[in-house]
N, C-alpha and C positions, 0 to 999 in steps of 0.2 A: 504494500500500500504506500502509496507516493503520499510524504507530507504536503502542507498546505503551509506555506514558508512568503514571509513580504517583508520588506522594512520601511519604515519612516522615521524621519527628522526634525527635528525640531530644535529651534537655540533659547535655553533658557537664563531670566535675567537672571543670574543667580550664581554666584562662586559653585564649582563644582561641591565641598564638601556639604552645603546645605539642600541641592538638590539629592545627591544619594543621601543625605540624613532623609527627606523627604519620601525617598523612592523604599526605603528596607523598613519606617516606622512605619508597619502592617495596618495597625489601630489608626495610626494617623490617615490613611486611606478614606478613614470615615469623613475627616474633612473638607476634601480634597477632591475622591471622585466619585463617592455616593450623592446620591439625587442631582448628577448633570448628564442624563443619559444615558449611562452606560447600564447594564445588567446588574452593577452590583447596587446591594440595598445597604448593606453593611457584613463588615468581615473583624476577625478577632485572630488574634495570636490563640493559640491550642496548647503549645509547648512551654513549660514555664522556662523564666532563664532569657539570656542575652543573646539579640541578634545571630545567629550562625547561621552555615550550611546543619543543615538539619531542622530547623526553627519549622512546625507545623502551623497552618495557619486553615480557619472556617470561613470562605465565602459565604454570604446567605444572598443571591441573585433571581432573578426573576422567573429561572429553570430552578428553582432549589437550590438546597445546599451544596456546593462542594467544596472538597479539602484540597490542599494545595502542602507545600512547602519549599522551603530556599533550597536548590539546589546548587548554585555556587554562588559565591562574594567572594569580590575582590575589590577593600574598600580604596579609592573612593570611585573604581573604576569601573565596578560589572557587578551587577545583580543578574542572575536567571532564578526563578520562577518556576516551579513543574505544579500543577494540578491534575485535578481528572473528575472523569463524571461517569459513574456505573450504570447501567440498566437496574431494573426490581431484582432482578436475575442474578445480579452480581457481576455481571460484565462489561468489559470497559465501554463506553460509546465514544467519547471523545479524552484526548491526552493533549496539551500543549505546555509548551514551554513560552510561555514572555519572557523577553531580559532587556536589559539597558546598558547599553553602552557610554560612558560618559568620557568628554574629553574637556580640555579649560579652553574656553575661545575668550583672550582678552582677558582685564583683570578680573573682571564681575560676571563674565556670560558662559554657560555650559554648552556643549554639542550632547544633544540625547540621539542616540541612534536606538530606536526601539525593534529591536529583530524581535519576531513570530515565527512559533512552529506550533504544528496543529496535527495532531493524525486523528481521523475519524475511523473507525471499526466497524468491523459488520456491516450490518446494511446500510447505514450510518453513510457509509463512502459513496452510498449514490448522490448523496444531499454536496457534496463535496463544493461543486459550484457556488450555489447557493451560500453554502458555510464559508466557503471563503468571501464570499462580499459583506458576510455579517461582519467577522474577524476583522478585517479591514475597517472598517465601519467604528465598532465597538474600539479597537485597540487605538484609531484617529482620534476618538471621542475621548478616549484618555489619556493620549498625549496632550492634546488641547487641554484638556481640566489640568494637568499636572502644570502648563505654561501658564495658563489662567490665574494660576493660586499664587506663584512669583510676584504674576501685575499688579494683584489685589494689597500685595506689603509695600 
């Protein structure tokens, strides 16, 4: 099954170290990109304890709940992202990975490179098309909330 893979860009006002403080405070999410759009309603740290690869975390989104966790950090430069979302059955339907790439543009402005990947499952993979213009859609809509929230300080 071929993933479903795009990137986008954006330049944030923002010294790199307080957008990745932005990007890996979970809970702070609620801030930031719940009720502008996107699917999620609000999400919570799961794992107790300090930031790491391993940190579990509860989406609660407009499909229901799904879990996620940090699959790598490298501060102040790469966050990835892994979630998933099961059938009733216990089967995978959808897996992606979000991450952010950060670089320093200038003394105060960040480059966000947001790479996606997505594999859908099962029958799931017919919808592929479709899934990927959501993805697109949904992950634009949260780059944008994340540049939004800089403007508003």
């Amino acid at each position: 099954m071929k993933p479903i893979e795009f990137e986008l860009e954006r330049t944030m006002r923002a010294p790199i170290d307080q957008v990745f403080a932005r990007l890996v405070d979970i809970e702070g999410h609620n801030d930031w990109m719940a009720h502008t759009g996107t699917m999620l309603k609000r999400t919570r740290q799961t794992s107790p304890g300090e930031l790491a690869v391993g940190t579990t975390y509860l989406d609660e989104t407009a499909t229901g709940p799904i879990p996620g966790e940090i699959a790598e950090m490298e501060t102040p430069h790469k966050i990835v992202y892994h979630w998933w979302q099961k059938s009733k059955s216990g089967n995978l339907k959808f897996e992606g990975w979000p991450s952010y790439h950060l670089q320093p543009s200038g003394e105060s402005e960040t480059l966000v490179q947001h790479r996606n990947r997505l594999v859908a499952y099962g029958v799931w993979r017919l919808g592929a098309p479709i899934l990927r213009r959501f993805a697109v859609k949904e992950r634009t809509t949260t780059l944008d909330a994340l540049k939004a929230s800089f403007e508003r300080n």
